[in-house]
N, C-alpha and C positions, 0 to 999 in steps of 0.2 A: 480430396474428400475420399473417406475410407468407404467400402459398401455398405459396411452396417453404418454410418454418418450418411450415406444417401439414403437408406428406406426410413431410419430417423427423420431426417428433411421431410421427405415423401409424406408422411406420416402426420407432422406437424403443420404442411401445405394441406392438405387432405383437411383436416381439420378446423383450419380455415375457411375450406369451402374452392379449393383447389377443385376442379375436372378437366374433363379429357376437352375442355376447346382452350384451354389454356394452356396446354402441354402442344397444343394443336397447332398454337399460334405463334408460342415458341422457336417449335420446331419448323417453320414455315422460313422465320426472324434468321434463325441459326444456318438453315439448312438439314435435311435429310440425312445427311454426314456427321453433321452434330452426333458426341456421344451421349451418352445419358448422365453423363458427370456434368456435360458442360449445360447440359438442358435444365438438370436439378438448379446448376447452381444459376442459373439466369432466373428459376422463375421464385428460389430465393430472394435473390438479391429485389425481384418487382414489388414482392412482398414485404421486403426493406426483413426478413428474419436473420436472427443471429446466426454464424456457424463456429464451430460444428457442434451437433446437438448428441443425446446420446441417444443409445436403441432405445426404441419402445418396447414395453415388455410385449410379451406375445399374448393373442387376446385369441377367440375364436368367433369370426374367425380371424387366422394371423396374414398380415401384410406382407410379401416378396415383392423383391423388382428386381430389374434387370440387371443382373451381376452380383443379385443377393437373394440366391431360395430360388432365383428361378432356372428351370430348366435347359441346359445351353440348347436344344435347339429351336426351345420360344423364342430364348435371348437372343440367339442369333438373326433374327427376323426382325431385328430394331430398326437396321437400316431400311429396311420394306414396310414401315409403319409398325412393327411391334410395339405392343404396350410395356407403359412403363413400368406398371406397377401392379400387382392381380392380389385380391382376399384369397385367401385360401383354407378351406378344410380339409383334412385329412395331408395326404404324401403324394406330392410329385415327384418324378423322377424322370432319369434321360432311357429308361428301358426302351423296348422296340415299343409302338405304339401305332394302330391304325384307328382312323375314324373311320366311324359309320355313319353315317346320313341321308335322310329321306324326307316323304312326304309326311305330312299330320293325317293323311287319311289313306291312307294306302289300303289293297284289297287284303285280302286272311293269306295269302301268298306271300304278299311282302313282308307282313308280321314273321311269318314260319321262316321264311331266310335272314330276315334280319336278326330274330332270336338263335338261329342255328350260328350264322356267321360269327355273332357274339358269344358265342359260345363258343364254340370251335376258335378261335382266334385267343380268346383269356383262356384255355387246355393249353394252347401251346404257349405260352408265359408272355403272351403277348398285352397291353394295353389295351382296350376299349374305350375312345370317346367319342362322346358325342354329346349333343344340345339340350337332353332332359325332355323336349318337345315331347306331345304326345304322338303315336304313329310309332314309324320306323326311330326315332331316338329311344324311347322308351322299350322299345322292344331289346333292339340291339345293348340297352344298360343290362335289362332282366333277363336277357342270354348269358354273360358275362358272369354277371352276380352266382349264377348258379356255380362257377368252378375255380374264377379269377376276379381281376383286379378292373375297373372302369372309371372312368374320367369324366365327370359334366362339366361343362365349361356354360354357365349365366348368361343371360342378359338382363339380369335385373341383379340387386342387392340379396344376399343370402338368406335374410331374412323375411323376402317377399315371398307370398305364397303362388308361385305362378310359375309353370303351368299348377291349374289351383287343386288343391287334393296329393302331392307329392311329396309330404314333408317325411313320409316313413321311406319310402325311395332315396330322400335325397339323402338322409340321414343313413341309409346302409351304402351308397354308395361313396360317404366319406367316414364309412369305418372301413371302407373292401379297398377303398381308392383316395379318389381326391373330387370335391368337389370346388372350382372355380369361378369368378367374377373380376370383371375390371370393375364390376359399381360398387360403390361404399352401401354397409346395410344401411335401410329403411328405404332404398331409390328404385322406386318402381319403374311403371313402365310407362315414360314421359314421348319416349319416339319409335318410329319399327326400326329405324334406322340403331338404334340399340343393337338390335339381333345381327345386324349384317356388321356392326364392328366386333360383338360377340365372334361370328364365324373365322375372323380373321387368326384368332387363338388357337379357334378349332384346330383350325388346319396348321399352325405353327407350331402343336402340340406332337401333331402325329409325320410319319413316316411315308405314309400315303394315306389318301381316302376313299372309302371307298360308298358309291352314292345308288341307295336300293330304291329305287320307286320312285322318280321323281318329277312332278309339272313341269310343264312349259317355263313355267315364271316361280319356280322353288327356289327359297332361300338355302336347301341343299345344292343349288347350281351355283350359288354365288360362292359356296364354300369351297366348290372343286376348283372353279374359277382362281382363286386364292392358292389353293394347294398347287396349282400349276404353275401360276405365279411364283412360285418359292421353291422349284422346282422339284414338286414334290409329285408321288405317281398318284394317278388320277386313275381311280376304276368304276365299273357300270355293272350292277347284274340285267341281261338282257332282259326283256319281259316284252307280251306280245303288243304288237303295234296297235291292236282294238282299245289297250290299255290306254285310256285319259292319263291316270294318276303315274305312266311311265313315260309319258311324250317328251320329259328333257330326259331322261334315263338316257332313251333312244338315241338322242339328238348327239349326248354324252360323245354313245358310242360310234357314232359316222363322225364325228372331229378326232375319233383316236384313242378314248379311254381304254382303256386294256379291261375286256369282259372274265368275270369273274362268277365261276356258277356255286362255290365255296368256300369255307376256310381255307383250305389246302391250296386254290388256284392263288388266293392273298399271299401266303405263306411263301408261294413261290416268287411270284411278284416282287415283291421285298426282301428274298433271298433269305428266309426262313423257312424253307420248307423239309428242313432236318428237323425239326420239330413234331409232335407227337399231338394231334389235336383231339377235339372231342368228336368227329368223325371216323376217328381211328378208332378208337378206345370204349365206343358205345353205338351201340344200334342209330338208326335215323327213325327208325319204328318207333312209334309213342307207344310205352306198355301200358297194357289195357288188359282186364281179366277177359278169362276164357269165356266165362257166361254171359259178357255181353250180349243184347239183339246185332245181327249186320249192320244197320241204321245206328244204334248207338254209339259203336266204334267205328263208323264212319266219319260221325259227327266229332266226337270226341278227338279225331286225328287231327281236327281242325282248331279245337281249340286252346289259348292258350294265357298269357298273363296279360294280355290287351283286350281288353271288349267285344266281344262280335256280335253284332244283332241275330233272333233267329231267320231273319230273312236273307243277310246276307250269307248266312250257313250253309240254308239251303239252296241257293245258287250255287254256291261253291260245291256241296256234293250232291247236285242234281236229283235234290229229293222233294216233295210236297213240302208247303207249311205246316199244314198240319203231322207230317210223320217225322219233322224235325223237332217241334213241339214233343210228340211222344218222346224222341230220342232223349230230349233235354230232361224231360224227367224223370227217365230211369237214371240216367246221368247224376242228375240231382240226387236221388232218391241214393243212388252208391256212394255218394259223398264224394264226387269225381269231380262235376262242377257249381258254380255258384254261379245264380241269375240276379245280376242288380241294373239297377235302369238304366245306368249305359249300355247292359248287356251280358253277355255272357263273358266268365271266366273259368280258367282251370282253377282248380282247389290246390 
């Protein structure tokens, strides 16, 4: 069976109504060792389908599997449960790639490093991926977006609206990148357990991971978990021990993750660091005009393309409610930022 006659199969099983506990049980039948030729061709032959079929034409989004479109160092993760088969929008590729990964609610800190990280990491032609989740995935996409290339990897069908309000996001990061799924469109979200075979991608996608802000019981631990597993490097940005939303970050770091306070410490990590990132090449200063109030550009240092309440603002720059309020509105009134009910954004 040629590759392009396995993602045909694939394709044609799929449509049947083929899923992952049937490739699951397969490969369980076959063994782990099993390749992906002999796996196709057993859950063929249960299905009693003819061989060999031809390609399907390409749809959007289009079907790869493993030793057809997909990337060799997913492919190579077969043995260690890699999937078989992923949707795809936009271009994968085997370029250098790191994840980013965190909590869904991390503090205005973790935001600011995870959009700097993703930032600084696609300057230096590096990949970006990560979950799409809101928090630190979304942040670290819309670091990225700003200079290079980023990767979401699903856990629901492409056409699902979820995380929900992300369809312009998900749509610029498969004209900048790639956007991924092992679910066939319209397959929502039937288990969490979705997300955690999701992460397995994650992490077989990239080079190393790298995990900004993360709980005790974070589905970003379960992905370093995997990354380490595949022996792939596993990093932590520190953050203080008071921090809830850091206690597996922490935890990360006393089992060994290699601490990382930058793009440039990643760069190095992964033996990239002759590369030219966006902390080279541009201030870390957010430019703010000169006639700001002190309060205004205070404030304004804080904010950025993820939400922030003004309460949590003023914690963060140890200012009243009410004089963060004032700050927001001159802010407003310059056309700097935009107040919608999740919160505050930069413009």
């Amino acid at each position: 069976m040629t590759p392009a006659e396995r993602t045909a199969t694939v394709a044609a099983l799929l449509a049947e109504g083929l899923d992952l506990r049937d490739v699951g049980a397969v490969r369980r039948r076959l063994g782990m060792d099993a390749t992906p030729e002999a796996v196709v061709a057993e859950l063929a032959r249960r299905r009693r389908l003819a061989l060999p079929l031809t390609r399907p034409r390409d749809g959007d989004p289009r079907l790869i599997t493993c030793g057809d479109g997909m990337p060799d160092r997913l492919a190579a993760t077969w043995s260690q449960g890699g999937p078989l088969w992923l949707w795809v929008r936009g271009a994968l590729d085997d370029g250098p790639a790191v994840a980013v990964v965190g909590t869904r609610t991390p503090s205005l800190d973790g935001v600011r490093i995870a959009e700097a990280l993703g930032e600084g990491l696609a300057a230096a032609g590096v990949v970006v991926v990560s979950g799409l989740a809101r928090g630190i995935d979304q942040a670290a996409h819309r670091g990225a977006l700003r200079v290079g290339r980023t990767v979401a990897v699903l856990g629901t069908g492409h056409d699902v609206d979820y995380p929900r309000d992300t369809d312009e996001l998900r749509a610029e990061i498969a004209r900048r990148g790639a956007v991924a799924s092992e679910y066939p469109p319209g397959h929502g979200i039937r288990h969490r357990s979705q997300f955690l075979a999701r992460n397995r991608i994650l992490a077989g996608l990239a080079d190393a991971v790298v995990v900004v802000e993360a709980g005790a019981r974070s589905g970003a631990l379960n992905t370093a978990g995997l990354a380490g597993a595949l022996g792939r490097d596993v990093m932590a940005v520190p953050s203080s021990p008071s921090n809830r939303a850091a206690a597996g970050t922490l935890a990360l770091l006393v089992d060994g993750a290699i601490p990382v306070r930058d793009a440039d410490d990643v760069l190095a990590a992964v033996g990239l660091d002759d590369r030219t990132t966006a902390t080279q090449t541009r201030s870390a200063a957010v430019d703010v005009p000169d006639a700001l109030p002190p309060d205004a550009r205070a404030v304004l240092e804080l904010v950025s393309t993820v939400p922030a309440t003004p309460s949590a603002l003023a914690q963060a720059v140890d200012l009243e409610p009410r004089q963060v309020l004032v700050a927001l509105s001159v802010l407003e009134d310059a056309g700097l930022v935009t107040q919608r009910h999740s919160g505050v954004v930069r413009r």
